[in-house]
Backbone as CSV, one residue per row, in Angstrom:
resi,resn,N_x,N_y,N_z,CA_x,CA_y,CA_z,C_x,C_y,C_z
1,UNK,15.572,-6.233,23.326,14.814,-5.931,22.114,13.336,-6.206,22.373
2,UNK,12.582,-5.473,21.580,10.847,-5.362,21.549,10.400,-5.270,20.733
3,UNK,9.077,-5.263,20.830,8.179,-5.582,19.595,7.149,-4.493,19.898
4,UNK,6.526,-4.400,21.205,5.782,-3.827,21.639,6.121,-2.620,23.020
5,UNK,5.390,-1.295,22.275,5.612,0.119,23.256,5.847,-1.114,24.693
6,UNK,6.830,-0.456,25.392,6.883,-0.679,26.891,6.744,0.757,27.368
7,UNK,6.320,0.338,28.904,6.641,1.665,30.091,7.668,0.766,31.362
8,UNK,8.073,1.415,31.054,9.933,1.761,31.780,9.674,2.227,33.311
9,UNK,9.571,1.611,34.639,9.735,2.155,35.838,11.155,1.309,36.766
10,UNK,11.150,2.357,37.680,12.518,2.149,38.361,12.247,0.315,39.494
11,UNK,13.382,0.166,38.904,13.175,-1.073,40.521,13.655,-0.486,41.884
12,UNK,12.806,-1.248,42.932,12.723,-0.479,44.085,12.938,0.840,44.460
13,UNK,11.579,1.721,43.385,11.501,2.892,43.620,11.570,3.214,44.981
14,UNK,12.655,4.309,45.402,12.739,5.192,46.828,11.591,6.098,47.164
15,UNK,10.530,6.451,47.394,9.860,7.996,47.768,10.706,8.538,48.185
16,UNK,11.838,8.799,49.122,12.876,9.690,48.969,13.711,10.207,48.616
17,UNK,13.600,9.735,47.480,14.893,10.356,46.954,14.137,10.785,45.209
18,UNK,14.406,11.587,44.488,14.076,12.273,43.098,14.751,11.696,42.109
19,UNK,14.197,11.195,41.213,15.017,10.565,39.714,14.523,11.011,38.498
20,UNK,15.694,11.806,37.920,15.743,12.520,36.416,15.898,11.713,35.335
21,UNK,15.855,12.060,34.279,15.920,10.668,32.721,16.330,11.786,31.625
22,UNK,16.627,11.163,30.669,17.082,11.845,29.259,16.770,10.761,28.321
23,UNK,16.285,11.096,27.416,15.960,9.518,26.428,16.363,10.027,24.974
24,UNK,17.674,11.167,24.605,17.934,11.742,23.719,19.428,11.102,23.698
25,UNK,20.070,10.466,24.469,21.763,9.936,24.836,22.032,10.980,25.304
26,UNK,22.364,12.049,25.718,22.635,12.819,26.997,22.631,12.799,28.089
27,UNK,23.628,13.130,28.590,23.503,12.838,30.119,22.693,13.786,30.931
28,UNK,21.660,12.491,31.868,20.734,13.732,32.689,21.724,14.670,33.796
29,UNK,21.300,16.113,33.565,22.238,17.111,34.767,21.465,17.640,35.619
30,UNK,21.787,18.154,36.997,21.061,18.920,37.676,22.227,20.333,38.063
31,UNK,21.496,21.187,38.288,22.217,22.330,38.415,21.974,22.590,39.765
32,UNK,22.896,23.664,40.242,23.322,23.826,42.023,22.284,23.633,42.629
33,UNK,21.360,24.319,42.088,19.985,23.337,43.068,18.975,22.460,42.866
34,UNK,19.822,21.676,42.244,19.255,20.375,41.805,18.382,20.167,41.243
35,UNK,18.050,21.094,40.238,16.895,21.271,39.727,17.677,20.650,37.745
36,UNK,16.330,20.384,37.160,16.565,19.366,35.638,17.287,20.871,34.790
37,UNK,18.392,20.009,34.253,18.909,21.310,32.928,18.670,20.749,31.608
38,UNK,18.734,21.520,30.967,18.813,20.757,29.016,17.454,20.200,28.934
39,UNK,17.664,18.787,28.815,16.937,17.705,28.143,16.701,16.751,29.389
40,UNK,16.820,17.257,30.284,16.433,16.145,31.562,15.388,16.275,32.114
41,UNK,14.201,15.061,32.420,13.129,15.349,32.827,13.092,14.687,34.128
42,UNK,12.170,15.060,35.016,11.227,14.500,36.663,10.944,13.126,36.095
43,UNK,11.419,12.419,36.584,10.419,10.907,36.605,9.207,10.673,37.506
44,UNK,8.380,10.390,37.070,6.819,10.146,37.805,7.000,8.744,37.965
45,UNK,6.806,8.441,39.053,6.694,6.310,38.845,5.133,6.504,38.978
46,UNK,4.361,6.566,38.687,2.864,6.524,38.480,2.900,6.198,36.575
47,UNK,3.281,7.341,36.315,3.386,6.767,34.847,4.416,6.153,34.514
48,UNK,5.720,6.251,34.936,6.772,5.492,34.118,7.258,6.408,33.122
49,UNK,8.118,5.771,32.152,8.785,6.443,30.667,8.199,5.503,29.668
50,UNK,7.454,6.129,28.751,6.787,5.265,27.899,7.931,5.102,26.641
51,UNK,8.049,4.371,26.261,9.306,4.000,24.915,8.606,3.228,24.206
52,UNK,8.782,3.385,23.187,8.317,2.650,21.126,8.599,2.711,20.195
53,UNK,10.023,3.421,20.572,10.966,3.058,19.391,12.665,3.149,19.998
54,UNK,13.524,2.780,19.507,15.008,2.784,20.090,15.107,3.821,20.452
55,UNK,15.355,3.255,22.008,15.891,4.821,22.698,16.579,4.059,23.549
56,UNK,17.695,4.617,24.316,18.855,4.740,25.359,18.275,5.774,26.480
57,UNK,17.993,5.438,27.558,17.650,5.745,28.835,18.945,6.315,29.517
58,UNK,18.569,6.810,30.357,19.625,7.373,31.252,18.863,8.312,32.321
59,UNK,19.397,7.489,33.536,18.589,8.149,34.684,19.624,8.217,35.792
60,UNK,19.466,9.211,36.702,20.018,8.773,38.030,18.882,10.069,39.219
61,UNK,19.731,9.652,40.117,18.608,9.546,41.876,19.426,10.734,42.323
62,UNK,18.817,11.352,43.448,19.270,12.142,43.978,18.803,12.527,45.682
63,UNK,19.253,12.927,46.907,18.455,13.361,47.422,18.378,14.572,47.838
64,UNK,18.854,15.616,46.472,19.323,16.721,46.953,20.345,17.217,47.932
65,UNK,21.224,16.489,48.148,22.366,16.404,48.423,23.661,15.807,48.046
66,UNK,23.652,14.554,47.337,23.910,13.987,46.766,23.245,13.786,44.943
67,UNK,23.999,13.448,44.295,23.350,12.596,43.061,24.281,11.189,42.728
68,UNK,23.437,10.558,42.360,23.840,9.042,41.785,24.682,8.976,40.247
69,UNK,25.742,7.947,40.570,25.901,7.984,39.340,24.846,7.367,37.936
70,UNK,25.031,7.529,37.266,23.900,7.714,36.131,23.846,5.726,35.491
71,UNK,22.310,5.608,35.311,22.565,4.137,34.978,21.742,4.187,33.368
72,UNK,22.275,3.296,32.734,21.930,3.249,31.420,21.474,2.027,31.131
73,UNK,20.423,2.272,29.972,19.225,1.021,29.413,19.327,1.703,27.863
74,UNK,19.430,0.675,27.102,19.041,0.878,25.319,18.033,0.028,25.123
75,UNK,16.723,0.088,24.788,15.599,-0.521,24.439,15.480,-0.618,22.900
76,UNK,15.659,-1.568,22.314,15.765,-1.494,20.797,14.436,-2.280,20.722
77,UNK,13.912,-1.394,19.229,12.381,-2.026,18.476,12.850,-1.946,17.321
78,UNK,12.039,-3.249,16.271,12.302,-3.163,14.713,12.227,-1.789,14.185
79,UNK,13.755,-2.249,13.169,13.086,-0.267,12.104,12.447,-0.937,11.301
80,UNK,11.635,-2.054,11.228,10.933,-2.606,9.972,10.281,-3.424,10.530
81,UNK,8.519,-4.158,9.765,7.999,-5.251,10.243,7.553,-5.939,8.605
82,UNK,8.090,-5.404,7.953,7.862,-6.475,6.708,8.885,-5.851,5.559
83,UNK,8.937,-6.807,4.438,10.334,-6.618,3.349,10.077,-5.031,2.547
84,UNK,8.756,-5.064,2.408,8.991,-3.351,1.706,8.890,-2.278,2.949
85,UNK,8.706,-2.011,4.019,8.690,-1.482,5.049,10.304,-1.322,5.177
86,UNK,10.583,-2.242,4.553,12.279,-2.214,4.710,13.844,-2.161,3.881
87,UNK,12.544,-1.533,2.798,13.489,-1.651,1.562,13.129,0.162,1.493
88,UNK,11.632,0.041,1.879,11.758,1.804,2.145,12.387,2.882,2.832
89,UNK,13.088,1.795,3.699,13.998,2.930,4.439,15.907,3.591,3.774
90,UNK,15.962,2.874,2.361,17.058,2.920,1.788,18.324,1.907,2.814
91,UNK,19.547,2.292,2.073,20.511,1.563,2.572,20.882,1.752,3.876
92,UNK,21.787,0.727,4.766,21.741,0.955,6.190,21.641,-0.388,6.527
93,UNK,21.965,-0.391,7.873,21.887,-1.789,8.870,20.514,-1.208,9.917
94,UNK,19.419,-2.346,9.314,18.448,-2.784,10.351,18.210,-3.993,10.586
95,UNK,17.384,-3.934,12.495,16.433,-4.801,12.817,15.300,-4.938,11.978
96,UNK,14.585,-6.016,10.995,13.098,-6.492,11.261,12.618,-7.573,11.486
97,UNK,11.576,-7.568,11.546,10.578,-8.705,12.592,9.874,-8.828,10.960
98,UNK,10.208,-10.060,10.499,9.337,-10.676,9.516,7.941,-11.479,9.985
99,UNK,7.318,-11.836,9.087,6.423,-12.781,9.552,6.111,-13.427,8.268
100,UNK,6.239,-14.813,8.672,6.033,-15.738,7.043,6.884,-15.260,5.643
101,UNK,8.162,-15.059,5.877,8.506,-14.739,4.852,8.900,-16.046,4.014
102,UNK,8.894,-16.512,2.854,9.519,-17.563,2.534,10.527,-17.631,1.250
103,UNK,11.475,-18.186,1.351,12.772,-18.188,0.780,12.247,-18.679,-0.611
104,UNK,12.495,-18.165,-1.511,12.148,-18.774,-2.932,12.704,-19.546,-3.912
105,UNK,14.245,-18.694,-3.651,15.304,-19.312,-4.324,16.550,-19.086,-3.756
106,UNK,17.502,-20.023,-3.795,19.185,-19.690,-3.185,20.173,-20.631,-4.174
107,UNK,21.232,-19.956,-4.418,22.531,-20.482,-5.163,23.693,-20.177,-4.158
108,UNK,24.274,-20.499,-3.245,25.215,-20.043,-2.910,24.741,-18.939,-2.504
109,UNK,25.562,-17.907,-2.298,25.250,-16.691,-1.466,23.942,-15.972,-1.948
110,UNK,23.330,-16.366,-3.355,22.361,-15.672,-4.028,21.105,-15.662,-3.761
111,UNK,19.901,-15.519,-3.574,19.044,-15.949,-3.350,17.600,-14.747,-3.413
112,UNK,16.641,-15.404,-2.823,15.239,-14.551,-2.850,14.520,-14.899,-2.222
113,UNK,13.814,-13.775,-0.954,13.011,-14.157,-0.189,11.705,-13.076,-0.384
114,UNK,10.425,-13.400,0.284,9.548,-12.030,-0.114,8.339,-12.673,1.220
115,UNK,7.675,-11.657,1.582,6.574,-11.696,2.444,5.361,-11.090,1.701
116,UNK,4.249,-10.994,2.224,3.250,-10.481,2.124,3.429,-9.456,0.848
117,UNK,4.125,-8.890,1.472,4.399,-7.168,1.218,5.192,-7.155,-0.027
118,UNK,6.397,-7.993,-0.039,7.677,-7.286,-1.245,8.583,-8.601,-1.354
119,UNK,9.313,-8.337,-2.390,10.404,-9.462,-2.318,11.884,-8.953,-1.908
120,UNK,12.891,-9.424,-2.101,14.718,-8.824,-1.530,15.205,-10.254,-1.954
121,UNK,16.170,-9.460,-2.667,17.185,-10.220,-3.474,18.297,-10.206,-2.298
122,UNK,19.210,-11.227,-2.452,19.725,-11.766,-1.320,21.735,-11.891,-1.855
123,UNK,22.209,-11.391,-0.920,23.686,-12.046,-1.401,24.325,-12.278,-0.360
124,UNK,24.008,-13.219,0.701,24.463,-12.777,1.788,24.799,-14.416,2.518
125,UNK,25.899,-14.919,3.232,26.139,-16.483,3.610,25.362,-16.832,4.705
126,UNK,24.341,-17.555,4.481,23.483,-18.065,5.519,23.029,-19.722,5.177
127,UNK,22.173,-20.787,5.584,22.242,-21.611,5.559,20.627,-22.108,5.019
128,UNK,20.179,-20.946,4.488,18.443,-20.947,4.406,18.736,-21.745,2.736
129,UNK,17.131,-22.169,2.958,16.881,-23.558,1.626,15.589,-22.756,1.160
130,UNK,15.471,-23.269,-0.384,14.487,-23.127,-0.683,12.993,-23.783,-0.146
131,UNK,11.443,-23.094,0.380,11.039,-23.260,0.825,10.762,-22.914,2.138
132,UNK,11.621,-22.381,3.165,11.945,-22.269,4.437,11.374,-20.608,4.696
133,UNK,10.198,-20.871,5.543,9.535,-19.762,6.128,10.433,-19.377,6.976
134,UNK,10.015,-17.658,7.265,11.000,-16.624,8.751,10.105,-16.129,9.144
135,UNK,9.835,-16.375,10.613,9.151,-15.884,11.463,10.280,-14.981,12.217
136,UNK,10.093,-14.232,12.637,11.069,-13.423,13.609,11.768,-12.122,13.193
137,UNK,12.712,-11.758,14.132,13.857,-10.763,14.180,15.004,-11.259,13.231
138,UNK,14.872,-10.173,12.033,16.292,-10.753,11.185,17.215,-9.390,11.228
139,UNK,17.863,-9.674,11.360,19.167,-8.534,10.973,19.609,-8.216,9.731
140,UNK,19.741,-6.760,8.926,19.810,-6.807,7.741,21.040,-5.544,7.122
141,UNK,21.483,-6.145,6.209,22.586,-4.818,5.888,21.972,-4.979,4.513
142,UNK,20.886,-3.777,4.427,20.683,-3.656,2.922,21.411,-2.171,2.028
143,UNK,21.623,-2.804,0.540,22.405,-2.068,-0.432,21.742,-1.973,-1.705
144,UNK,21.749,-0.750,-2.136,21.453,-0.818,-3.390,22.245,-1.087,-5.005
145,UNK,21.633,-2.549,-5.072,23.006,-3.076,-6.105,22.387,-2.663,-7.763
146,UNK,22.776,-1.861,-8.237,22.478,-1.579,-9.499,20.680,-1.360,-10.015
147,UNK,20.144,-0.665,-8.790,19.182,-0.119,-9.032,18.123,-1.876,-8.175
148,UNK,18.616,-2.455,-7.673,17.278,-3.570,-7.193,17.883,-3.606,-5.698
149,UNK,17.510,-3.480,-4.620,17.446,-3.407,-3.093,18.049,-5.106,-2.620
150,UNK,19.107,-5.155,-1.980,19.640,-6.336,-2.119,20.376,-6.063,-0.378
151,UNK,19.949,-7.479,-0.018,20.767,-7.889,1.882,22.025,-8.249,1.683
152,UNK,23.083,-7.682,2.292,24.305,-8.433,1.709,24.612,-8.749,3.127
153,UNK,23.522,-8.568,3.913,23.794,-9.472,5.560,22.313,-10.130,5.591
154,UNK,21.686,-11.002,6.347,20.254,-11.574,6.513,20.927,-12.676,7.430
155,UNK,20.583,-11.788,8.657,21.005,-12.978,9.632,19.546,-13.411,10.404
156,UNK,19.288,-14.780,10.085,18.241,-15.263,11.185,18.413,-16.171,12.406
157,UNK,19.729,-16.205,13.052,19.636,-16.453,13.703,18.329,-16.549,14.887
158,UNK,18.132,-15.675,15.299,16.793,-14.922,16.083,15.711,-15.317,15.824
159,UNK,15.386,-16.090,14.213,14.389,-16.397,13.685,13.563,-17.337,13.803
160,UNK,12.384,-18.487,13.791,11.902,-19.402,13.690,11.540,-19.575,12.167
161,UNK,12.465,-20.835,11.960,12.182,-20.892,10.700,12.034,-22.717,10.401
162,UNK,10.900,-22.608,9.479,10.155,-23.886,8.982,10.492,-24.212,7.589
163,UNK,10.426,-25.740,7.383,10.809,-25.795,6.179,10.167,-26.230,5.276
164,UNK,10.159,-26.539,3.996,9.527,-27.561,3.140,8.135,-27.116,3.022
165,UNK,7.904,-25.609,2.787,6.980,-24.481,2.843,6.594,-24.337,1.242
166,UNK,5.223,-24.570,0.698,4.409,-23.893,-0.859,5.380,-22.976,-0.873
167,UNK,6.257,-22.887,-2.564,6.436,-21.541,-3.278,5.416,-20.580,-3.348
168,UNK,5.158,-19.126,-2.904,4.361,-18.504,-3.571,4.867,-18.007,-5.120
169,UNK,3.716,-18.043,-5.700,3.327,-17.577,-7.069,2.352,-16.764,-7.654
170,UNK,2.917,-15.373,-8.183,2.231,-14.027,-8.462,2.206,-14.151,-10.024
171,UNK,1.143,-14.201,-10.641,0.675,-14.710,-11.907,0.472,-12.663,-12.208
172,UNK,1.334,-12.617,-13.561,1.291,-10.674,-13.618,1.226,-10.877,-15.934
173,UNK,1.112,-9.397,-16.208,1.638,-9.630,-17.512,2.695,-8.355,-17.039
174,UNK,3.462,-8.583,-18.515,4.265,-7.774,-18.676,3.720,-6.366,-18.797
175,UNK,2.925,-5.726,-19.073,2.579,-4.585,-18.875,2.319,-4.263,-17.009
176,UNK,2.120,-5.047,-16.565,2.069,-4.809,-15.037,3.363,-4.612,-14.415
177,UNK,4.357,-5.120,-14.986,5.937,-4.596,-14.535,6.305,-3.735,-15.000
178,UNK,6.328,-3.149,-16.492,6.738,-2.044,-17.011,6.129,-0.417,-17.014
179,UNK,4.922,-0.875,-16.206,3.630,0.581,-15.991,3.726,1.324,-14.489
180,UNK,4.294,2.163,-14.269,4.352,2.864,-13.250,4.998,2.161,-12.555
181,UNK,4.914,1.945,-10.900,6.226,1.303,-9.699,5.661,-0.061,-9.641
182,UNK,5.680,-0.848,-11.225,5.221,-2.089,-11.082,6.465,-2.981,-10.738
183,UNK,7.594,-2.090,-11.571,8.968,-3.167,-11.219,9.492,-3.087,-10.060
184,UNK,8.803,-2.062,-9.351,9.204,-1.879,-7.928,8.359,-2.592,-6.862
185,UNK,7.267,-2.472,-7.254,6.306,-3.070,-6.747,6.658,-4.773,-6.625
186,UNK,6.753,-4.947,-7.719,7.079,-6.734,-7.429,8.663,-7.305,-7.558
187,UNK,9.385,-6.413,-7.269,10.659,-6.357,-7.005,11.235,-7.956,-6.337
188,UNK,11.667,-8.418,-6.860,12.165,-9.763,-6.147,11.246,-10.528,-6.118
189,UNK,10.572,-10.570,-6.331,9.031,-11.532,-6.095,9.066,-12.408,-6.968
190,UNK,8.606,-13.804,-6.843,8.614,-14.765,-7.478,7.084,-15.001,-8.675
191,UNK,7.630,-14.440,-9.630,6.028,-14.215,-10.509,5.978,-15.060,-11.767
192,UNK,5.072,-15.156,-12.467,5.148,-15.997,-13.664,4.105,-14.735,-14.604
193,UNK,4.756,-15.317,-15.656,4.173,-14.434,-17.175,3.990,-15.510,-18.170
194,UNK,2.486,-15.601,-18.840,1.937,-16.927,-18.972,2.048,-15.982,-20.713
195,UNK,2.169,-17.294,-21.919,1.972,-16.877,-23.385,3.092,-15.562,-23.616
196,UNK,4.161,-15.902,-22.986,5.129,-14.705,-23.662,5.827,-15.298,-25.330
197,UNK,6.047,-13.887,-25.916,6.962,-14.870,-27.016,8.479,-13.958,-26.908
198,UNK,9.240,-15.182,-27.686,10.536,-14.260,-27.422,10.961,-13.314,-28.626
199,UNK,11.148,-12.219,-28.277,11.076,-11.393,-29.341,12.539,-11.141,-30.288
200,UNK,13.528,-11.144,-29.130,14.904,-11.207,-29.441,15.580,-12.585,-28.953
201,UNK,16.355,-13.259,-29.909,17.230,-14.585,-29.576,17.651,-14.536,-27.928
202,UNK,18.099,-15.241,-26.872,18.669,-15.503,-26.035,19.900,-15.995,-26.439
203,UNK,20.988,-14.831,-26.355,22.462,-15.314,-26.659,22.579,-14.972,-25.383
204,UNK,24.148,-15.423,-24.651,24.683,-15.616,-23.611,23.478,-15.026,-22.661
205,UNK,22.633,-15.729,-22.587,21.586,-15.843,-21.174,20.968,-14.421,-21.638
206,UNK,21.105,-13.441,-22.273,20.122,-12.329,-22.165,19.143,-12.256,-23.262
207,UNK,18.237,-11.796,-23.450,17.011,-11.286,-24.674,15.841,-11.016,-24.413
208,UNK,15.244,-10.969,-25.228,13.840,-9.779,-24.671,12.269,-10.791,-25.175
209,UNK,11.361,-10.749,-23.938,10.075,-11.084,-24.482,9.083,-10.165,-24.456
210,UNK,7.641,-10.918,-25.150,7.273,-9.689,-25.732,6.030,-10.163,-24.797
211,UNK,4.397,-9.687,-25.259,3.287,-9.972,-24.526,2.349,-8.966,-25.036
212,UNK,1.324,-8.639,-26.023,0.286,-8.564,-26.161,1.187,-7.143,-26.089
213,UNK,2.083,-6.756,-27.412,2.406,-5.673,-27.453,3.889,-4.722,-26.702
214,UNK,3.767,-5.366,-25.906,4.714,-5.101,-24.296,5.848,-5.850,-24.429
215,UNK,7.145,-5.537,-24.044,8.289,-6.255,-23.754,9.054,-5.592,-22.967
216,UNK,9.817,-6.918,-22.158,10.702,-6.581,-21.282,11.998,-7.506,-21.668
217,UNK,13.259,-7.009,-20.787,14.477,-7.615,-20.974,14.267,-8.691,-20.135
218,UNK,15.411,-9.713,-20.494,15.245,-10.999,-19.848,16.524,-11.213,-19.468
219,UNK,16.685,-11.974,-18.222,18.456,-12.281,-18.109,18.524,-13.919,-17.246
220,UNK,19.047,-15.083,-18.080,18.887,-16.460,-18.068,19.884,-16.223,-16.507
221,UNK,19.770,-16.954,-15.527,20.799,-17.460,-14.382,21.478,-18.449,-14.996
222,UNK,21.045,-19.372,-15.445,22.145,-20.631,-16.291,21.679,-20.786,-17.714
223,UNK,22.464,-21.229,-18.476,22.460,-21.255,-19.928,21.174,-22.543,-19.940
224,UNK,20.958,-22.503,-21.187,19.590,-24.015,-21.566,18.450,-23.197,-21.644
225,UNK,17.923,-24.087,-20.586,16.380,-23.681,-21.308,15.636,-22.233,-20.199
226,UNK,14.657,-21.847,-20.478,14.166,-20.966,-19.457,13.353,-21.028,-19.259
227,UNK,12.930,-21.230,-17.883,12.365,-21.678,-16.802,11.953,-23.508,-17.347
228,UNK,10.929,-23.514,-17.440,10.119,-24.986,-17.527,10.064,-25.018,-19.370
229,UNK,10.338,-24.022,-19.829,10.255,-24.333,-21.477,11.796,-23.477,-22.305
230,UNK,11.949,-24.725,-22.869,13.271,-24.097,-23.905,12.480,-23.114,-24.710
231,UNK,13.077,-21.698,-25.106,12.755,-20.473,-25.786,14.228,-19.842,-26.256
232,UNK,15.092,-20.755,-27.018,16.009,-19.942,-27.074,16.074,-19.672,-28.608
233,UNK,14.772,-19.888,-29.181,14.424,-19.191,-30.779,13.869,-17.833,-30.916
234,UNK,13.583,-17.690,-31.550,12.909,-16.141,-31.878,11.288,-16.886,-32.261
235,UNK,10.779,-16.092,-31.575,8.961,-16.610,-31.937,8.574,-17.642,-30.928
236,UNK,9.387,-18.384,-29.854,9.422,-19.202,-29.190,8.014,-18.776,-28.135
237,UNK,6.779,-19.755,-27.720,6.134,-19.171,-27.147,6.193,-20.192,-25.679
238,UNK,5.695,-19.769,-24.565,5.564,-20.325,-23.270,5.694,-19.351,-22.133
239,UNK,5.689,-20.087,-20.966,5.337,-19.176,-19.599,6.879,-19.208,-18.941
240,UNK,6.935,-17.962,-18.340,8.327,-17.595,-17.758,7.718,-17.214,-16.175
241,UNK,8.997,-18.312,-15.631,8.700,-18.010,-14.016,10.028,-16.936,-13.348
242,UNK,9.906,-16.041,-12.993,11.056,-15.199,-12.872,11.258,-14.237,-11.639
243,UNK,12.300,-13.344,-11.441,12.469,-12.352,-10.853,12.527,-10.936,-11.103
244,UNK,11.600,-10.111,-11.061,11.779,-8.989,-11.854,12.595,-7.927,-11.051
245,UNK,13.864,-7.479,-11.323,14.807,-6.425,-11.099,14.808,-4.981,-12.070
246,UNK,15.850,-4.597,-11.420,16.231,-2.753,-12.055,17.662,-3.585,-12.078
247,UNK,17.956,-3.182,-13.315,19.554,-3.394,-13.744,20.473,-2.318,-14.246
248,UNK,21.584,-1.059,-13.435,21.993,0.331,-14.121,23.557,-0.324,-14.630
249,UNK,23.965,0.149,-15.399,25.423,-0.359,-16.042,25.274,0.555,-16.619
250,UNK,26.774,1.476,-16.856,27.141,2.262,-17.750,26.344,3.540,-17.845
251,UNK,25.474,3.916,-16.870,24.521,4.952,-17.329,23.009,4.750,-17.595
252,UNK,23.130,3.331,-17.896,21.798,2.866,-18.797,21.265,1.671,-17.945
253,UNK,19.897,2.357,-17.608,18.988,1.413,-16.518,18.032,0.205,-17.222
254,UNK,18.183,-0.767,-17.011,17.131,-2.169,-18.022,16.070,-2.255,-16.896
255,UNK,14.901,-2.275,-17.227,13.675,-3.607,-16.543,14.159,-4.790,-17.274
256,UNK,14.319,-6.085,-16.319,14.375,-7.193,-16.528,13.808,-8.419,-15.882
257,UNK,13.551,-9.186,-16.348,12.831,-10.466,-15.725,14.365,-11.278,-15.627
258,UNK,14.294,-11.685,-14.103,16.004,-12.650,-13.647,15.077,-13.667,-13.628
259,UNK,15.589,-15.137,-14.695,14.886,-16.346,-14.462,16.279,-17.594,-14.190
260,UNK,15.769,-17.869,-13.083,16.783,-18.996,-12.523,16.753,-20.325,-12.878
């Protein structure tokens, strides 16, 4: 695995003898007179095979009389170098190379991590704590769970990871989540919304706050209070520290603030 374009040359290049490549998974061919068919090219060892993104090599030698059997190389590079870089590629199993990402919140398999770039909601068994930066190569099986981009693999093994790392905190109003790809935009991200009031009661963990006109749905992780201030009245005012998701059930898609 890589990070950075390599160029690819043969060990103990021969001058006598000719070596073909394919960097499509095909096998390189030569025809009766040994000349490249299909997708097989001349190797130059002056330049090499330049590679910068996953490719599978395949070369073999010849001296026009003979050919070699064929030897194979897979050079893998991240399909991603940060969390929205990698939430843009839809569902699927990738490599990325984080940098400073830090874990925000975890319950058991649940959790939230975000970099620079984006946040990703997490459901996946790993051993990460709140606080704990990722430097590195993580492995990821992301899914789209009811409209919010979610890892239901996040392996860091591969990773360097530090602990006992500042929460970040994205200070937004509610009109900044509900206005164009704001809920997308701060998707998983650990944000706070300062002077909300609650507009609808909080029965079984759900209800709605409001903000200078604006409201969004709300959905409690544990019953009591939410976040740092009990609001489970109507008119209730204070600051909500949360997760903002896409929630689809039944047909019918919610913006919601997830507060843990």
């Amino acid at each position: 695995t890589y990070f950075e374009a390599q160029t690819v040359k043969v060990k103990d290049y021969d001058n006598g003898l000719k070596y073909y490549y394919t960097t499509d998974g095909t096998d390189p061919k030569l025809d009766a007179s040994f000349q490249p068919t299909g997708t097989t090219q001349p190797y130059n060892d002056e330049t090499g095979v330049s590679i910068s993104t996953t490719t599978t090599l395949k070369m073999i030698a010849t001296d026009e009389a003979n050919v070699s059997s064929i030897r194979t190389a897979t050079y893998k590079f991240p399909d991603a170098t940060s969390i929205m870089e990698l939430r843009s590629l839809g569902a699927g199993t990738y490599s990325v190379m984080l940098t400073d990402a830090i874990v925000t919140y975890v319950s058991g398999k649940n959790g939230f991590v975000q970099d620079a770039t984006g946040g990703l909601m997490l459901y996946a068994t790993n051993k990460l704590k709140v606080g704990d930066k990722i430097s590195g190569p993580v492995n990821v099986v992301l899914v789209d769970y009811k409209g919010t981009d979610e890892a239901t693999t996040f392996d860091v093994s591969a990773a360097t990871i530090t602990s006992d790392n500042p929460l970040p905190l994205t200070t937004l109003t509610i009109q900044d989540l509900i206005t164009g790809d704001g809920i997308k935009t701060y998707e998983s991200m650990r944000v706070q919304i300062t002077d909300v009031v609650v507009k609808n009661a909080i029965v079984s963990r759900n209800g709605t706050i409001s903000q200078d006109d604006s409201s969004i749905a709300l959905r409690e992780g544990v019953d009591g209070c939410l976040s740092t201030t009990c609001m489970m009245n109507v008119n209730s005012i204070g600051n909500v520290i949360g997760y903002p998701i896409t929630f689809t059930s039944g047909g019918n898609t919610t913006l919601q603030l997830s507060v843990m």
